[in-house]
N, C-alpha and C positions, 0 to 999 in steps of 0.2 A: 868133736862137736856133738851137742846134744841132737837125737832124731829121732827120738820118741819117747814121752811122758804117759806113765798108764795110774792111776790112782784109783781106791776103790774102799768106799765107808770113812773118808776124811772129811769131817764138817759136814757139809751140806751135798755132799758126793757121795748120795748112797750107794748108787750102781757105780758098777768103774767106768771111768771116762777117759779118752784118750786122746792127746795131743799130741798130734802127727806134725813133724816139721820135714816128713824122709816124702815127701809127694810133690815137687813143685811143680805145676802146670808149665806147660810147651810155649809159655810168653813170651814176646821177642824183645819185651820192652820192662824196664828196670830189673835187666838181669843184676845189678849188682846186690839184690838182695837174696842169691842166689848165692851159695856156697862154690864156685868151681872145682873146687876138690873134694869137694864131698854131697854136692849133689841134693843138700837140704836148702830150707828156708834158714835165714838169717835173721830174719828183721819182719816182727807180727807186729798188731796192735788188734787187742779185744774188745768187743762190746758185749753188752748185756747188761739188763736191767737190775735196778737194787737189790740188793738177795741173791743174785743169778751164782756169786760164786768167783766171781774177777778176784777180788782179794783172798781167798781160798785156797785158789789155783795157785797164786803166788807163795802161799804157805807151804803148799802141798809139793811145789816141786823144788823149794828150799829146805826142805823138813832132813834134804841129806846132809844139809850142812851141818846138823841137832846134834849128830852123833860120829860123823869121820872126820870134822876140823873143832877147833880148838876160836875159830873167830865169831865173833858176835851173833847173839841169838837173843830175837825178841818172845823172850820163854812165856809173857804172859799169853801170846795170841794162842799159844798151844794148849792151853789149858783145860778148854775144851776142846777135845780130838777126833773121838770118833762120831759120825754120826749119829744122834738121839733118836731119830725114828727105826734103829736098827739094833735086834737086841747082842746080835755078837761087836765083840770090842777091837778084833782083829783089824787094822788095818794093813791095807797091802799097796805097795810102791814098784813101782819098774821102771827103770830108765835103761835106751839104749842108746849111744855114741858109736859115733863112728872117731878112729884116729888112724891117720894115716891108710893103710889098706885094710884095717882090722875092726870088728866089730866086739863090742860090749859091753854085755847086759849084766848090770846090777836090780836084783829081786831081792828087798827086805820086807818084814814085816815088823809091826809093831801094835805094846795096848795101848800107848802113850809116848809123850816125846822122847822119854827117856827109858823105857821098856821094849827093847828088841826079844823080836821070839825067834827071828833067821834071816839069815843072811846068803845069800851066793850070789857071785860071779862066776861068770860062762865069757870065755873069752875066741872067737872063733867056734862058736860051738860045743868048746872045752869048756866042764864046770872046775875051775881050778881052787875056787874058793867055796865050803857049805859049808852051815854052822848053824843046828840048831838048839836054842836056849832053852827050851823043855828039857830035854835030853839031856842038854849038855856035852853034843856030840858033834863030833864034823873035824875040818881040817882044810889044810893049803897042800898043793902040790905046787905050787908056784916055784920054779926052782931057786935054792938058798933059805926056803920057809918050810921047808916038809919036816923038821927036826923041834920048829915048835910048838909045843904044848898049850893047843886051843882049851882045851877044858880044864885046866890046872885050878880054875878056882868057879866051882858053880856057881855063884852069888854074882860074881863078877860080871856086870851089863855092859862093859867097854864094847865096843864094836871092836869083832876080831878083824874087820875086815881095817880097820882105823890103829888094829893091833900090830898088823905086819906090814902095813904103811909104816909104821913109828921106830919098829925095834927090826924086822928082818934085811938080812945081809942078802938082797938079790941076786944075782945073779946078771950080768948083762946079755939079756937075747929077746928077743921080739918080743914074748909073750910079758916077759916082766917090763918092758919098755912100754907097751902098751897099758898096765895096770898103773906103772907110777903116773905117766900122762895124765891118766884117767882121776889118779889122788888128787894130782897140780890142778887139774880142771876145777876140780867142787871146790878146792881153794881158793879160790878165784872167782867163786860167785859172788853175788852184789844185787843186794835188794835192796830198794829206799824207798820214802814215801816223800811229796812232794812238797810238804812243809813242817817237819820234823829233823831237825839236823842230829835229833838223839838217836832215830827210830831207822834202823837199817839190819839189814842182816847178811853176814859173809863176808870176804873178803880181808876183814882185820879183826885186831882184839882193840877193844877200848873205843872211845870218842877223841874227838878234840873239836874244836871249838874252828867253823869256818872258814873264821878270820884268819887266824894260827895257819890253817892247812893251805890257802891260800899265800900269806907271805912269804911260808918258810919254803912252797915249792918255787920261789920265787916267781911267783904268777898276778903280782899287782897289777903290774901295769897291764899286762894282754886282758887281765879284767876287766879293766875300766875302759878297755877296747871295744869287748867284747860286750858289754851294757852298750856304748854308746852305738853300735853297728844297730841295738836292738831298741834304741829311742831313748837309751837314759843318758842323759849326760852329767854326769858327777864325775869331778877332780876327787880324786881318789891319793890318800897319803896313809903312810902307815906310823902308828903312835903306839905306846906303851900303856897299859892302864896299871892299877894301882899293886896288881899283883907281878908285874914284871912280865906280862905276856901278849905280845903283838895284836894288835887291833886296828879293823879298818876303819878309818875315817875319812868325812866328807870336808873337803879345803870349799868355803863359803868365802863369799867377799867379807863378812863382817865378822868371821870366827868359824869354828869346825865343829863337826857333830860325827858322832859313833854314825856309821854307816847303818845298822841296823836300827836305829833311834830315826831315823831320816826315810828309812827303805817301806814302801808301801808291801804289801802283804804278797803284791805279784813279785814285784823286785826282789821280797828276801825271797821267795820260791826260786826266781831265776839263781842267784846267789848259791845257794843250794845244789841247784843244776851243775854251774859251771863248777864248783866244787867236786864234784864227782866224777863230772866229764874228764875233767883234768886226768883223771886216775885211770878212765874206762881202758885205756890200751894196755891196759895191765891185767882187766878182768876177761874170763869166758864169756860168762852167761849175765847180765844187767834184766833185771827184771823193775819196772817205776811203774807203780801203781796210782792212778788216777794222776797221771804225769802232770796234766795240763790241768789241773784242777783251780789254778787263781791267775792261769795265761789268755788274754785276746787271740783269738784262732790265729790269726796271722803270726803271732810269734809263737805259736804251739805247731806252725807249720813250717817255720824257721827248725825248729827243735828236731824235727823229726825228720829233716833233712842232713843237721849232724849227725842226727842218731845214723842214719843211715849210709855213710860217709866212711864207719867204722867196721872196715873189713874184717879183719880177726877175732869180731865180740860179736856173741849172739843178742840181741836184745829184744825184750818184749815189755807191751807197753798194754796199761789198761787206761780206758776212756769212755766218757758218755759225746764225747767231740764228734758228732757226724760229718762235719766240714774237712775232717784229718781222710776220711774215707773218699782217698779219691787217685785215681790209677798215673796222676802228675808226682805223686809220693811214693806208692808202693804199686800193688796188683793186685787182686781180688783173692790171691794163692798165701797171700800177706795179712790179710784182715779175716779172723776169728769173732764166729759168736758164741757167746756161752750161756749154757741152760745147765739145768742142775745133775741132766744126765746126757750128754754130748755136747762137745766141741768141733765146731766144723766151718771150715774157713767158706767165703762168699763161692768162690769157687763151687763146692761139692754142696751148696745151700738152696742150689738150682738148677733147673733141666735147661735151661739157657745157657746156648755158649756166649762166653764174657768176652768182650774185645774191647779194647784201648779207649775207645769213644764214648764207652756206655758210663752213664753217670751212675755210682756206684751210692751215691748218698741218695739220689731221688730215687732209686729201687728200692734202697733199703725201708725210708720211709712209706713207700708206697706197698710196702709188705711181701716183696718179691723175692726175699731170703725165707728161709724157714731156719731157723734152730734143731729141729725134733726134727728123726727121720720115722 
């Protein structure tokens, strides 16, 4: 699991900023958004003001998907990278995991999405993987990878670390079970936005179309369930359209209509949801940006009670929903504010010890968090 995000000069992140999920407070209540094997946070949701940087953050700790897997990348967000008010181009990245008893940290750098200047992995406090692209120097001791040829082609920007994920024969022993884990993971991430079914990032190559991803996992009917648990009631039938490819539609007493032709703007958002949710026990890390953006608090509070549900996926959620901020959902070690130079959960935002009764949304409005230390 991921247990620390460190970024510095991405976007609007001039200074480096860190996102700690390795600190969970001594709560006695919604441990399940507690990691029991690894001792992190699971399950965030961020605030912050327009500009603050929520959609940023999400770029910024997806940005490894750009260059060690091969699935989806929304390349235009990238396009401006590093931060404008700062004259160097460098940006710098750190993530550290925890898997099983072992720790490690991947450190790259970059001028742009697709311009690596270095790379390494330290695994236990071993650097087994350094490689830098000035040079054109470095190398794996990773055993089964010390024989290939990192520098064989200077021009070459492939990520060597995405290199000997691809082509080296490992070795079966901790240290390399530990890095493949580590590959399987960034694989496995899952970025979406809340009303975009084209707009995601990680986890696969290509699109498909909702509807499609919906019948073919054979998921119709728990759909049309799982709308009506949440106040829609629509008979739900599945039909062909003109190209030969499954489409939902709505069974009416006087005739049928494309489900999406029918679906108000929250409905297709939800639509969307359960489309992915479907999939989330497959992913690491689910990051949904402005998740609840076209939901009634009450079902954005439903949401976040699935979300929460799902032990093995880390998930983090960005929002302006003050009404989500509330210790019957998560805990105060759970809810992130974000400014343009620190991240720091309600928890560590205050000299106040937080306890189960305190209302976390009337504090907030009432200005009793601070962002800035």
């Amino acid at each position: 699991m991921l247990i620390r995000f460190e970024v510095e000069n991405f976007k609007n992140f001039q200074n480096r900023i860190i996102l700690d999920f390795s600190r969970p407070s001594s709560y006695e209540f919604n441990q399940e958004v507690i990691s029991q094997k690894y001792g992190c946070i699971t399950k965030g949701i961020a605030y912050g003001p327009n500009g603050s940087g929520k959609s940023n953050l999400g770029l910024a700790l997806f940005d490894i998907v750009t260059h060690l897997t091969d699935n989806n990348v929304i390349s235009e967000r990238y396009i401006l990278y590093s931060c404008l008010n700062n004259k160097k181009k460098k940006v710098s990245f750190k993530y550290t995991f925890r898997f099983d008893d072992s720790e490690l940290v991947y450190e790259y750098a970059k001028q742009s999405m697709r311009q690596l200047l270095s790379e390494r992995i330290t695994i236990d406090g071993r650097v087994v993987l350094d490689f830098d692209y000035g040079s054109n120097d470095g190398g794996s001791v990773l055993k089964g990878s010390e024989n290939l040829n990192l520098s064989a082609n200077k021009n070459d920007q492939i990520s060597r670390v995405k290199y000997v994920i691809g082509t080296a024969l490992l070795e079966d022993n901790k240290e390399n079970r530990v890095f493949l884990k580590f590959a399987d993971w960034v694989n496995h991430m899952l970025l979406f936005y809340s009303l975009d079914s084209r707009r995601y990032e990680g986890f696969s190559v290509g699109t498909e179309s909702i509807s499609k991803g919906i019948i073919e996992k054979g998921k119709l009917s728990d759909f049309e369930n799982f709308l009506r648990k949440n106040g829609i009631g629509y008979s739900l039938v599945e039909r062909m359209d003109g190209k030969g490819e499954p489409q939902i539609y709505c069974k009416m007493l006087y005739g049928e209509v494309d489900f999406f032709e029918l679906a108000s703007t929250g409905t297709s958002s939800l639509a969307l949801f359960y489309y992915w949710y479907i999939q989330m026990e497959k992913a690491s890390f689910v990051f949904i940006d402005e998740f609840d953006a076209f939901y009634h608090f009450e079902l954005a509070q439903v949401m976040v009670q699935l979300l929460r549900g799902m032990k093995e996926t880390q998930v983090f959620l960005t929002t302006h929903n003050t009404d989500l901020m509330s210790n019957d959902l998560l805990r105060p070690d759970c809810y992130f504010l974000i400014g343009s130079d620190r991240i720091v959960s309600l928890t560590d935002a205050t000299d106040k010890e937080l306890r189960k009764a305190h209302n976390l949304q009337k504090m907030y409005k009432a200005g009793a968090f601070h962002e800035k230390g």
